[in-house]
C-alpha beads as a LAMMPS data file, in Angstrom:
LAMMPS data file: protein, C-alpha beads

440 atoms
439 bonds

1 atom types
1 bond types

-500.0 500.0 xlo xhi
-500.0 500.0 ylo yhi
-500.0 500.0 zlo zhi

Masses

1 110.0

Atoms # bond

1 1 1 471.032 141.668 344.508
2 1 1 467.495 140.265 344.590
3 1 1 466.336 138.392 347.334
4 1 1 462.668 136.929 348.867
5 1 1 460.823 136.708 352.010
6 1 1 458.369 134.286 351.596
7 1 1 455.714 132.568 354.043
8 1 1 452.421 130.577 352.857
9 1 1 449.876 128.312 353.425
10 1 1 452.752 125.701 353.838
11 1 1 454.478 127.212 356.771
12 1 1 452.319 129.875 358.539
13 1 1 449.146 129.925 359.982
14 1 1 446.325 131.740 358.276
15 1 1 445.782 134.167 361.095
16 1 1 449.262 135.343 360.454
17 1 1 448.925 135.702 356.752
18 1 1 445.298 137.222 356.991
19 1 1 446.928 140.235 359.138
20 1 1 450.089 140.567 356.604
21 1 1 447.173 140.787 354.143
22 1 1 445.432 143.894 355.485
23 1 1 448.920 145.626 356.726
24 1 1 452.401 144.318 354.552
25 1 1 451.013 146.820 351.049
26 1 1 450.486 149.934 352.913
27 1 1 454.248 148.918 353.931
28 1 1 455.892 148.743 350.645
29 1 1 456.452 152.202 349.765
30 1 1 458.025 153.205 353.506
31 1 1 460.421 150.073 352.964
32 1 1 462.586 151.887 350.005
33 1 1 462.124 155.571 351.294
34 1 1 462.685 154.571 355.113
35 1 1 465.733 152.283 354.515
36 1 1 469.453 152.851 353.315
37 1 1 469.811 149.057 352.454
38 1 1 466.847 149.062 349.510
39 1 1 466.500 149.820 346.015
40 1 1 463.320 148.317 345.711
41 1 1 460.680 146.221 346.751
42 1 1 457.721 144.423 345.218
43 1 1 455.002 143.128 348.314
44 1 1 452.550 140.132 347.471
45 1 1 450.028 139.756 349.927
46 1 1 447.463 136.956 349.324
47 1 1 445.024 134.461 351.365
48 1 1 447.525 131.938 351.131
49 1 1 450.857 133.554 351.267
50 1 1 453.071 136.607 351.667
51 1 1 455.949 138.086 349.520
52 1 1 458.416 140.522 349.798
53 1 1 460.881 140.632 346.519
54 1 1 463.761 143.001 346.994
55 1 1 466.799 144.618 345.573
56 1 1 469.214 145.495 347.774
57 1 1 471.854 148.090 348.045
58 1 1 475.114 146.261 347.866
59 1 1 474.766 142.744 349.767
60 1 1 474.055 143.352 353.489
61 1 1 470.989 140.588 353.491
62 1 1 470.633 140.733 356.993
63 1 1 469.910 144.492 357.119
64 1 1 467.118 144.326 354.327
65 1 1 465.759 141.460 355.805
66 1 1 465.493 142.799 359.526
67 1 1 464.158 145.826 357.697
68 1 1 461.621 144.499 355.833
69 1 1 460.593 142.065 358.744
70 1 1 459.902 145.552 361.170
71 1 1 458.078 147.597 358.627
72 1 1 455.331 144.638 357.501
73 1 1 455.414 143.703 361.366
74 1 1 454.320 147.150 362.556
75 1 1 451.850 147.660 359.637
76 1 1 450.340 144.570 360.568
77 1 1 450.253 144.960 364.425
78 1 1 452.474 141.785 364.656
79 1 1 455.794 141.153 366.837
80 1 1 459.063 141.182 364.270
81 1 1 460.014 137.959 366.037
82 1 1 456.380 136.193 365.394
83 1 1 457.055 137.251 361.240
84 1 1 460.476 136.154 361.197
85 1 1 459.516 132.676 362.479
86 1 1 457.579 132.290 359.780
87 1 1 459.249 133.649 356.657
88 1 1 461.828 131.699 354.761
89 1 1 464.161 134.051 352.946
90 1 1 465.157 133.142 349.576
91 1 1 468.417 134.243 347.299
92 1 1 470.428 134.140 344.381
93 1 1 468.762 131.605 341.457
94 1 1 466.348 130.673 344.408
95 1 1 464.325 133.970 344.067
96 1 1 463.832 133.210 339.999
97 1 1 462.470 129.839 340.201
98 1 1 460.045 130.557 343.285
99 1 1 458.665 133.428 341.508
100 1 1 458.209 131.832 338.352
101 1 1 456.339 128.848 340.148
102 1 1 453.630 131.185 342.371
103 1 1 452.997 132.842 339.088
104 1 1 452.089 129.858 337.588
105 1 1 450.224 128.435 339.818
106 1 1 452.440 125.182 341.418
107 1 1 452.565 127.108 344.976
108 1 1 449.113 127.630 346.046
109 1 1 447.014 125.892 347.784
110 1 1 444.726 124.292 344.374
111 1 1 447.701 123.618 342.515
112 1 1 447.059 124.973 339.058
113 1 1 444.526 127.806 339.719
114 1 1 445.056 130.662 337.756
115 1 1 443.460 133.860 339.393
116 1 1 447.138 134.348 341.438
117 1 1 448.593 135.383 338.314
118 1 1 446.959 138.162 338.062
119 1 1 447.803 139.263 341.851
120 1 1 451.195 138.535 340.689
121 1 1 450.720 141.379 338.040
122 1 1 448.599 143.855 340.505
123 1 1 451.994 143.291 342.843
124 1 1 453.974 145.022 339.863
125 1 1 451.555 147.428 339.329
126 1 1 450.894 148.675 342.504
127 1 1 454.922 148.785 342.996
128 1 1 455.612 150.901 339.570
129 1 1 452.389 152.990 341.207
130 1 1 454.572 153.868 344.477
131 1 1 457.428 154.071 342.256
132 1 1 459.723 150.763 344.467
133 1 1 460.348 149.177 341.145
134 1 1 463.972 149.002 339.774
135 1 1 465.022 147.766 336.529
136 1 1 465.703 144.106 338.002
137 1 1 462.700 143.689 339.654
138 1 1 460.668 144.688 335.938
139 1 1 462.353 142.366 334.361
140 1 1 461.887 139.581 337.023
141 1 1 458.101 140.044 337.370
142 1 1 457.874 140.478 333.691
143 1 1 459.347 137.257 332.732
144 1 1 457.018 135.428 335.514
145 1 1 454.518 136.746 333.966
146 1 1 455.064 135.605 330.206
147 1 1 456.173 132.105 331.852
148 1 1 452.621 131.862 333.590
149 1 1 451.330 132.448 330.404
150 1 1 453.306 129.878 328.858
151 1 1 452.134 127.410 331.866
152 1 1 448.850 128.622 331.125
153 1 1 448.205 128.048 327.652
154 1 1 450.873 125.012 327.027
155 1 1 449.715 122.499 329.852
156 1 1 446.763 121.299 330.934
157 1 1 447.443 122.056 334.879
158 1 1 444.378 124.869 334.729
159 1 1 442.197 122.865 332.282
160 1 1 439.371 121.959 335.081
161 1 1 439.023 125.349 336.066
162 1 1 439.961 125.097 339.916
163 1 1 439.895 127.631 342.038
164 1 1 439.089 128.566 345.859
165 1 1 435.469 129.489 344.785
166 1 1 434.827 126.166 342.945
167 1 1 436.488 123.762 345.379
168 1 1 434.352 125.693 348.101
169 1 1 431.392 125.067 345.782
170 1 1 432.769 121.764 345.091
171 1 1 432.553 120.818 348.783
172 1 1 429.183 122.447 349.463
173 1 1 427.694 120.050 346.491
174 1 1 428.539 117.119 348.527
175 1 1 425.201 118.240 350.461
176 1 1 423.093 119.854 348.143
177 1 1 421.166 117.380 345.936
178 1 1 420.239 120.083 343.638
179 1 1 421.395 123.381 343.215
180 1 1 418.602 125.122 340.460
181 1 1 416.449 124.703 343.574
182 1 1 419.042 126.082 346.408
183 1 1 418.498 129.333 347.326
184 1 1 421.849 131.250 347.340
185 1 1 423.085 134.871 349.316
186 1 1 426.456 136.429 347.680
187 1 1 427.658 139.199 350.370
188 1 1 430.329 141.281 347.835
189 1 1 430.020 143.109 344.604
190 1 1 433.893 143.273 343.649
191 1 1 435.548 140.957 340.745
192 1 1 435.741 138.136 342.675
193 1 1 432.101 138.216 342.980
194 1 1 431.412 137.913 339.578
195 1 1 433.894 134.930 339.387
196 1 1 431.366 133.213 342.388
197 1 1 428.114 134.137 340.035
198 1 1 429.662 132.308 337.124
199 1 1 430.083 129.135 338.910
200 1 1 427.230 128.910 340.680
201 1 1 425.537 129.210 337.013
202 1 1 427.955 126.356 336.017
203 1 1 426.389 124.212 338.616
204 1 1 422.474 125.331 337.370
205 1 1 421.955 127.701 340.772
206 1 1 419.367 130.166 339.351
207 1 1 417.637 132.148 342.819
208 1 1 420.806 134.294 343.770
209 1 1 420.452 137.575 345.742
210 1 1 423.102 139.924 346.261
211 1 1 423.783 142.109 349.448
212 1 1 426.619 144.636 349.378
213 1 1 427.634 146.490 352.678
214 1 1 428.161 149.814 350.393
215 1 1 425.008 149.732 348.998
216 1 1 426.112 148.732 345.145
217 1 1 423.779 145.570 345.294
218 1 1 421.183 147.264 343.013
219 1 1 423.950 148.316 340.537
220 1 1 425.485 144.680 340.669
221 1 1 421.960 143.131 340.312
222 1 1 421.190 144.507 337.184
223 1 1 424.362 144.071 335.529
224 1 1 424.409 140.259 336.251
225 1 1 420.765 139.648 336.642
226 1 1 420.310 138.933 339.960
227 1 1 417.983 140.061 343.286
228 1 1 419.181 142.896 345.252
229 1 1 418.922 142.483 349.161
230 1 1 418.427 145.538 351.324
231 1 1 418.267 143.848 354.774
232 1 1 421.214 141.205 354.808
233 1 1 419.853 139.341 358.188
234 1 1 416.107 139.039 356.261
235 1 1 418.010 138.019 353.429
236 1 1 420.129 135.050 355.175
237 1 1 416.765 133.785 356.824
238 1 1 415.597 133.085 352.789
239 1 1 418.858 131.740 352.099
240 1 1 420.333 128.294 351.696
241 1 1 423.447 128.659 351.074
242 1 1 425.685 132.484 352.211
243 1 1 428.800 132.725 350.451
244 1 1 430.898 136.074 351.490
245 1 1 433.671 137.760 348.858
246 1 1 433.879 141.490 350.218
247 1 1 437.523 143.099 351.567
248 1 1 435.997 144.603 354.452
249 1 1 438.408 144.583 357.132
250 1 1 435.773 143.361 360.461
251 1 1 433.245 140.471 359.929
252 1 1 430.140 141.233 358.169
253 1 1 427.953 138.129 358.710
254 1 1 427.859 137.855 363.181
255 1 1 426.427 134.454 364.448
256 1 1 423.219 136.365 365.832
257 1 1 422.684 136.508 361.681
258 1 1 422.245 132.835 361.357
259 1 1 420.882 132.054 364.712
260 1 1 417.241 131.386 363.323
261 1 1 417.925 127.630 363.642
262 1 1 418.003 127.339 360.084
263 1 1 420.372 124.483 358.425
264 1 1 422.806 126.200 355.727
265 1 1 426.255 126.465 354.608
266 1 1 427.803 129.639 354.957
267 1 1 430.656 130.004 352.594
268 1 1 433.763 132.728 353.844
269 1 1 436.022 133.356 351.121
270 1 1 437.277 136.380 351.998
271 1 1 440.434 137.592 353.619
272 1 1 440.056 139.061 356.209
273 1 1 437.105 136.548 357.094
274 1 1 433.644 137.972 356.229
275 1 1 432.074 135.507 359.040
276 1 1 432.779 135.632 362.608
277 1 1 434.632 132.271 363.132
278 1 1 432.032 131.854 366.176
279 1 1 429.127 131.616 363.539
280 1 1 430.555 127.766 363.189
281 1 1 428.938 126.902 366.568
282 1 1 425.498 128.062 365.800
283 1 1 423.098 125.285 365.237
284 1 1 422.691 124.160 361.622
285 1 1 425.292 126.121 360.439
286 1 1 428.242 124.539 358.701
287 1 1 430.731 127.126 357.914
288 1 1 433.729 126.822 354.923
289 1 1 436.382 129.324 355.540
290 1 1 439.552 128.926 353.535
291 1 1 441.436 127.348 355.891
292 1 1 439.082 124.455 355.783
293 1 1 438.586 124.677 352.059
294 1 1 442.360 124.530 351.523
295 1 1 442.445 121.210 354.096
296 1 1 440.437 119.716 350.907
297 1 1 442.511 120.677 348.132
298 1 1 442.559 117.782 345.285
299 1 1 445.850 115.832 344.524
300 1 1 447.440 117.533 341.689
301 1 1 447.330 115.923 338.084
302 1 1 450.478 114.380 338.243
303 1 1 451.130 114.390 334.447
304 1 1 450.262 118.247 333.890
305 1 1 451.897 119.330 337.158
306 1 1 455.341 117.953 335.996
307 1 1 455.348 119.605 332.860
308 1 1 454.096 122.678 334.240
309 1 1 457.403 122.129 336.370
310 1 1 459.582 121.227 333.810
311 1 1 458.408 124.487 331.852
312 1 1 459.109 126.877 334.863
313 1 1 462.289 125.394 335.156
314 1 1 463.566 125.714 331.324
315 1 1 462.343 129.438 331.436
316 1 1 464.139 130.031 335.214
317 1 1 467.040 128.253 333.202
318 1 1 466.671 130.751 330.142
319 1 1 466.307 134.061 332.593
320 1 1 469.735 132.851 334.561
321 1 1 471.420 132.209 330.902
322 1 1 470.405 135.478 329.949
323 1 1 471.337 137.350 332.676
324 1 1 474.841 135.744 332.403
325 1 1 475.057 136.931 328.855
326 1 1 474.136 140.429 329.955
327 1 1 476.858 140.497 332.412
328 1 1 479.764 141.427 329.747
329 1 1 477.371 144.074 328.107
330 1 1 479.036 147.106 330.146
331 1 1 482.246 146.050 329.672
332 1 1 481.565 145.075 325.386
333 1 1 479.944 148.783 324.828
334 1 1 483.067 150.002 326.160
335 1 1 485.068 148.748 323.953
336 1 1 482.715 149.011 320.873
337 1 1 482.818 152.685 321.831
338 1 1 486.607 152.911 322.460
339 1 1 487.379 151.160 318.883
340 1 1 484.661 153.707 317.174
341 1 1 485.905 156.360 319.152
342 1 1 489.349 155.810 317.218
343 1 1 488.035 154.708 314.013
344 1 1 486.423 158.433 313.888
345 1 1 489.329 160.190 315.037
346 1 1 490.979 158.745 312.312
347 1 1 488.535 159.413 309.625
348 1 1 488.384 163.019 311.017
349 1 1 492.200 163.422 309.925
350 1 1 491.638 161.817 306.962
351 1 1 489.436 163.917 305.966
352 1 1 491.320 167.426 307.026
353 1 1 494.419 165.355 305.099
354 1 1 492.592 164.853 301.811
355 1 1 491.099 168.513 301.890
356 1 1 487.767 166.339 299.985
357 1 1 485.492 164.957 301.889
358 1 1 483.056 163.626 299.589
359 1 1 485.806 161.538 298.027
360 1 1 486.510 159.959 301.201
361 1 1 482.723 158.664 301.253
362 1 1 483.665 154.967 299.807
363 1 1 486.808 154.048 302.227
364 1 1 484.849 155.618 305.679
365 1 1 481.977 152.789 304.816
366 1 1 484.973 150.326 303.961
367 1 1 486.563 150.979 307.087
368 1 1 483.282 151.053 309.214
369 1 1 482.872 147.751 308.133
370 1 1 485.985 145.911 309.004
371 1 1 485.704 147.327 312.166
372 1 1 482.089 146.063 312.475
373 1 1 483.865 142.657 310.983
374 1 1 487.018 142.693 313.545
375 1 1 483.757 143.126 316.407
376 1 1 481.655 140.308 315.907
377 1 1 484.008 137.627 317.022
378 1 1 484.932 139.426 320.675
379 1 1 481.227 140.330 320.652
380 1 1 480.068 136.657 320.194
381 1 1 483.010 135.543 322.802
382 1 1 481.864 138.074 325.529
383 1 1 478.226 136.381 325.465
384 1 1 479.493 132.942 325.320
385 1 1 481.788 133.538 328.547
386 1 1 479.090 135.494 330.328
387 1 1 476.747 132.245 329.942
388 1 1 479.249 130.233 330.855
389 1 1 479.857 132.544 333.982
390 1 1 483.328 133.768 333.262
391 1 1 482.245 137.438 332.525
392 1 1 484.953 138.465 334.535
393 1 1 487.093 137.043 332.084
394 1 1 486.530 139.186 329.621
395 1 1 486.489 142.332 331.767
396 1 1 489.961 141.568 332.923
397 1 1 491.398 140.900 329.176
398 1 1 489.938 144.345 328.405
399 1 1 491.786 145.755 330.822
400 1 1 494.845 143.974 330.397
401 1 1 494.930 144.290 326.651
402 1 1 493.228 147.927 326.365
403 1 1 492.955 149.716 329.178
404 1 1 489.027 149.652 328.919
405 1 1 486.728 149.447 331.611
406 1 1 483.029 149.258 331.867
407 1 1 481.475 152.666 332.682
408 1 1 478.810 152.104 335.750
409 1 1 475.443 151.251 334.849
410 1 1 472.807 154.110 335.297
411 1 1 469.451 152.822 336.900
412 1 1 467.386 152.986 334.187
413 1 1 463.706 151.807 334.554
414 1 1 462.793 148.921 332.099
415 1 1 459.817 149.061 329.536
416 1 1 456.521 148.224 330.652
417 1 1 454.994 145.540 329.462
418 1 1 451.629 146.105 328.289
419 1 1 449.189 143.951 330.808
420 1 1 447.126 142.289 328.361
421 1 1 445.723 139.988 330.241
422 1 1 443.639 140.514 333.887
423 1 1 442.408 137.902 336.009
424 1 1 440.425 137.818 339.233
425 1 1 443.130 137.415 342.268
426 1 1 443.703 134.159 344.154
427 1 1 441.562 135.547 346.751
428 1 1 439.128 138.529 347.802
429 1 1 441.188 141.506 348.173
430 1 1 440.937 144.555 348.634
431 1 1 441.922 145.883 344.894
432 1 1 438.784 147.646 344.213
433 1 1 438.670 150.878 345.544
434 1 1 435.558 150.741 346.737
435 1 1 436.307 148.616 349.198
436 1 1 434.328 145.571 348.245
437 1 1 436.804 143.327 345.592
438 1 1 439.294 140.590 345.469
439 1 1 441.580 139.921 348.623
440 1 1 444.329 137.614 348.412

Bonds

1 1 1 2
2 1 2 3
3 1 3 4
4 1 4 5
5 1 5 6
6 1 6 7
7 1 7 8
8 1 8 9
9 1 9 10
10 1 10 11
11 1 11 12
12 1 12 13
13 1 13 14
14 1 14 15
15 1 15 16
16 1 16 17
17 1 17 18
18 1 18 19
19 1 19 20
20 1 20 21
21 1 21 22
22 1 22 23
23 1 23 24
24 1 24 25
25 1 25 26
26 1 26 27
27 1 27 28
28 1 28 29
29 1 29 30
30 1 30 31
31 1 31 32
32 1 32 33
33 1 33 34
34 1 34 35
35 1 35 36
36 1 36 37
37 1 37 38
38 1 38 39
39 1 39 40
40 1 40 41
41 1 41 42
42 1 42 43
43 1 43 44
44 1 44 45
45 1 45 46
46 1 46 47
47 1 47 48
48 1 48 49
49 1 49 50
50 1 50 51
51 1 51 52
52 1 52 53
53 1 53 54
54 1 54 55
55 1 55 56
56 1 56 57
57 1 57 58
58 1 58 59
59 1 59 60
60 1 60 61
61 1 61 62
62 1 62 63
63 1 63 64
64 1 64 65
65 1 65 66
66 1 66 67
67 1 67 68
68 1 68 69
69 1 69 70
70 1 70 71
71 1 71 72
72 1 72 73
73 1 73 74
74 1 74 75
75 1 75 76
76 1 76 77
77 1 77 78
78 1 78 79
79 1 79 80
80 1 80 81
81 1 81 82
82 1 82 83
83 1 83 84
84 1 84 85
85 1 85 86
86 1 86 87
87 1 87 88
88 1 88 89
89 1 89 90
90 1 90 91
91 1 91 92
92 1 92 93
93 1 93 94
94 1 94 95
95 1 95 96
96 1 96 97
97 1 97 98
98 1 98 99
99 1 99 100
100 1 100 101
101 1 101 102
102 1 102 103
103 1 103 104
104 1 104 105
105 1 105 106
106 1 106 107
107 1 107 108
108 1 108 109
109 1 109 110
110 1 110 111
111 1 111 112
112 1 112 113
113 1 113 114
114 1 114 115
115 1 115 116
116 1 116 117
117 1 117 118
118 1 118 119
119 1 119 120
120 1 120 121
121 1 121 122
122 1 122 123
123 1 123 124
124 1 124 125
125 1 125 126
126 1 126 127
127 1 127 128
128 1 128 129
129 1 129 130
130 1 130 131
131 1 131 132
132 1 132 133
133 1 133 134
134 1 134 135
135 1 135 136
136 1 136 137
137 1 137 138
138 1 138 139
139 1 139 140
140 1 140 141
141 1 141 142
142 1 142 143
143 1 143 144
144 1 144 145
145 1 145 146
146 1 146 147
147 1 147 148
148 1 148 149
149 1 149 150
150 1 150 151
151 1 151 152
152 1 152 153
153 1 153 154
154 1 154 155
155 1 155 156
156 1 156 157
157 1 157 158
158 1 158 159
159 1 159 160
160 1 160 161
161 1 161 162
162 1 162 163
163 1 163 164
164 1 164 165
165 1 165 166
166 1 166 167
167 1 167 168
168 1 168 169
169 1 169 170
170 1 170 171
171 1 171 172
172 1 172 173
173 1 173 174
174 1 174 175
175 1 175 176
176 1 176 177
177 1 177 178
178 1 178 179
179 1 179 180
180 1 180 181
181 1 181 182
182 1 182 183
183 1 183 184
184 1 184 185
185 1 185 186
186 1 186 187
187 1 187 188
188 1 188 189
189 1 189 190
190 1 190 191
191 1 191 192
192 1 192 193
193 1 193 194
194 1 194 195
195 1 195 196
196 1 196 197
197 1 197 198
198 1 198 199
199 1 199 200
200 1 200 201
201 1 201 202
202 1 202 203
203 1 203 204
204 1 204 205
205 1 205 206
206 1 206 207
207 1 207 208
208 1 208 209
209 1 209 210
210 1 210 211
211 1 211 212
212 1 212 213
213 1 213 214
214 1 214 215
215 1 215 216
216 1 216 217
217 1 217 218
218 1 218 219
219 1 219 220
220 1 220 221
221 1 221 222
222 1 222 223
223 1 223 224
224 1 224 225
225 1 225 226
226 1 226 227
227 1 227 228
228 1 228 229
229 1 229 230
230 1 230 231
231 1 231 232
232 1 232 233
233 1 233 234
234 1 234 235
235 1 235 236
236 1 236 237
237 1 237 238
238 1 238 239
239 1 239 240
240 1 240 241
241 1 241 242
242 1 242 243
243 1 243 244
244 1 244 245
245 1 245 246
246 1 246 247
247 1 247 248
248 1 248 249
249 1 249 250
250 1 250 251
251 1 251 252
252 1 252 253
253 1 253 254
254 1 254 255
255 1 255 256
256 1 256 257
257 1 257 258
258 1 258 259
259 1 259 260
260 1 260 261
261 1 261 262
262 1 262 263
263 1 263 264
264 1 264 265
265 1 265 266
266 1 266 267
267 1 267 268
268 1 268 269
269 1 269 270
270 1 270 271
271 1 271 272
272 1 272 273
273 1 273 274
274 1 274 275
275 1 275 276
276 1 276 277
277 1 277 278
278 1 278 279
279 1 279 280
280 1 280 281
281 1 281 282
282 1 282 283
283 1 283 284
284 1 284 285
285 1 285 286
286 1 286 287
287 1 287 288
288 1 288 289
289 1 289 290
290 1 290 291
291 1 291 292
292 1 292 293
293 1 293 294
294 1 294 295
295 1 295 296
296 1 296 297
297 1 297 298
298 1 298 299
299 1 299 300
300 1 300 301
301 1 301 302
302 1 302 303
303 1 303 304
304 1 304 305
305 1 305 306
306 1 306 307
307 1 307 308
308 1 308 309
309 1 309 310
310 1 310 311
311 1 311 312
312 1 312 313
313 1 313 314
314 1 314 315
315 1 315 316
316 1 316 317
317 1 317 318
318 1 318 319
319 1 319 320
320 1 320 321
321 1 321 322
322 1 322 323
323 1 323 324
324 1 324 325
325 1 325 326
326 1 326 327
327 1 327 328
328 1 328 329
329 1 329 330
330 1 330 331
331 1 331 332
332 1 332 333
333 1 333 334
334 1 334 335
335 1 335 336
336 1 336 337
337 1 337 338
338 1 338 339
339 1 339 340
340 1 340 341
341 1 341 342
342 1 342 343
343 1 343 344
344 1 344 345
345 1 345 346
346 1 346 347
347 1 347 348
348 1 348 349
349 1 349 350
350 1 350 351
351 1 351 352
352 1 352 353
353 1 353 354
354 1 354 355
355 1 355 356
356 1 356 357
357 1 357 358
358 1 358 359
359 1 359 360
360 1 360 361
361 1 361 362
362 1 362 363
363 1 363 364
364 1 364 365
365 1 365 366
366 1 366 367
367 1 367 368
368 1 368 369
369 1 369 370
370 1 370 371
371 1 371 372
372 1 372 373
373 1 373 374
374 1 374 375
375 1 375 376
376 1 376 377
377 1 377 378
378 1 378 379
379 1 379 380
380 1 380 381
381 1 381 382
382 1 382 383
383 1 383 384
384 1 384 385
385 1 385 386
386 1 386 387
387 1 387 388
388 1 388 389
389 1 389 390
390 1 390 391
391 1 391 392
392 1 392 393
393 1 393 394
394 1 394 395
395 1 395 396
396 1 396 397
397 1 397 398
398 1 398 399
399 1 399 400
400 1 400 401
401 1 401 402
402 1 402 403
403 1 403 404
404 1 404 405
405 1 405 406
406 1 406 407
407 1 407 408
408 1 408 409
409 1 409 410
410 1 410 411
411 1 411 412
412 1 412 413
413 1 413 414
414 1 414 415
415 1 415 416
416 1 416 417
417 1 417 418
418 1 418 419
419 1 419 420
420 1 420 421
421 1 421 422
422 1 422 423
423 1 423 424
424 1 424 425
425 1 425 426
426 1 426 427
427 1 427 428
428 1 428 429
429 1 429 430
430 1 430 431
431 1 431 432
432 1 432 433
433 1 433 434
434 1 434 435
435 1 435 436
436 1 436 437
437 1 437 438
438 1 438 439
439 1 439 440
């Protein structure tokens, strides 16, 4: 049984969510090998939100949830009762349609960005790498996946291109008159970095420097043709604008970096903030963290967001149907193999009877397909009742009419999906091993 702790940018404060970001992954492993009540467990930890997808053992909900609530707590130096508070916990068809909706972009906080599909995908991967995946949670994240694609490429939701970075860059434009001559700091070198260089181009902004806390700025430089900084305070006194994208876990940028009296805005996108939140007192300093950038987020296009919607919910209506269908699938190989399992036995003696096997090469294909023939309509039936949801009916007739019963199911993993497509993550996180890319 699959269920979801969820909390966001809807329902918890950022502080909360920007200490599940540093602590709820290291979690995820220890919640399958430290608990008797999980199979699995996929942990989404972004800017804007938190999400725990599990599979339980059997259907004690309570347990996994109290479980899962503990282990993210204590990696996060939180109280279990200050988590709880502010998770919702999701079930049944519940779990399929919120999934399906993050990945596509109609739960953050700019409806329709697309870089939280990716995290989405990272989420999997780093699962599979700690090896909490099960065969149910594959398939889930695999169909969000192809659905957000579907979103993606089928609507227009994504079409302008918003994201944190440009609505930050959208709000900073509303006081700079022009940006080829406003002298810009990126502090980061990781992925999301190069998103931030790319629309800062978009918007003409040519004097960029680049300071990196692990020394990679000249590296970064060259590659996207910008100015390395060596001395990040000299560098913010030549700077108009500061935006920060790095994962580091303490602030980078203090407010005795900007005190020069200087006016500029200083731009925080990352998570955990880059920028001491005290920095928004200093004189001339106006500061956009993500909590105020988020305050700002634009209406959604009404038209694009419904269909969006109304895709999501054909393909959550498509993975249920499914998943019906596949319900009488034990119980139909059963009987396939009980009726072959006879249908040999019999050739077998027909065979020893005749003494000539090769004669007996015409009538076995005869017989192997009326049997294949007298199949197909139970076959068809069993997936019509499982989408109907009377699998059980089914089951029960094989039972009563055979004596057959569905073997157990083995856990078997499911194939991977080659990841074909890689986007930046809704946030700065810390995905790049070096200590210095996205966070979400």
């Amino acid at each position: 049984m699959l269920i979801c702790l969820t909390a966001s940018h809807r329902n918890a404060s950022f502080d909360l969510l920007e200490r599940l970001s540093i602590g709820a992954p290291t979690a995820a492993s220890r919640l399958v090998t430290d608990s008797d009540v999980l199979d699995g467990a996929v942990v989404l930890a972004t800017c804007n939100r938190f999400e725990a997808y599990l599979d339980i053992a059997g259907d004690d909900r309570d347990s996994a949830v109290s479980a899962t609530v503990d282990a993210v707590a204590t990696a996060s130096d939180l109280v279990p009762a200050e988590v709880l508070d502010s998770v919702s916990v999701l079930g049944g068809g519940d779990v399929v349609q919120h999934l399906f909706a993050v990945s596509s972009g109609l739960e953050s906080v700019v409806v329709g960005e697309t870089e939280i599909s990716g995290q989405v995908r990272r989420a999997l991967e780093d699962a599979r790498a700690n090896g909490t995946t099960t065969s149910d949670l594959e398939r889930l994240f695999q169909e969000a996946a192809h659905t957000s694609r579907g979103v993606k490429t089928r609507t227009r939701i994504g079409a302008a291109g918003r994201s944190l970075v440009r609505l930050g860059l959208e709000l900073a434009s509303s006081r700079i008159t022009d940006w080829a001559r406003t002298r810009v700091l990126l502090v980061g070198t990781g992925s999301y970095a190069a998103t931030t260089i790319a629309a800062l181009r978009d918007r003409g902004a040519a004097n960029i420097q680049v300071f990196s806390p692990s020394g990679r700025a000249p590296w970064f430089a060259a590659k996207h043709d910008l100015v390395a900084a060596t001395d990040l305070r000299q560098a913010i006194g030549t700077s108009d604008v500061v935006i920060t994208c790095t994962s580091s876990e303490v602030p980078v940028v203090e407010p005795a970096d900007l005190a020069d009296g200087q006016r500029r805005i200083v731009i925080d996108l990352g998570l955990p903030r880059n920028v001491d939140p005290d920095a928004a007192h200093v004189e001339g300093v106006e500061l956009l963290d993500l909590e105020t950038i988020s305050i700002h987020a634009p209406i959604a296009e009404l038209n694009a967001e419904s269909e969006a919607r109304q895709m999501v919910d054909d393909a959550v209506s498509r993975f249920r149907a499914q998943a019906l269908e596949q319900s009488t699938t034990p119980a139909l190989v059963a009987f396939r193999k009980h009726v072959f399992d006879i249908l040999d036995d019999e050739i077998d003696r027909a065979k020893r009877r005749d003494g000539d096997p090769e004669s007996f090469e015409q009538t076995e294909r005869a017989l192997r397909h009326l049997v294949g023939v007298l199949l197909h309509r139970p076959s068809v039936r069993a997936r019509e009742l499982g989408r109907a949801g009377r699998g059980e009916e089914f089951v029960g007739a094989l039972d009563a009419l055979f004596g057959v019963h569905p073997e157990p199911e083995a856990e078997l993993p499911s194939p991977i999906v080659p990841l074909a497509e890689r986007t930046a993550p809704e946030c700065p996180v810390s995905t790049d091993r070096t200590g210095e890319a996205d966070a979400s």
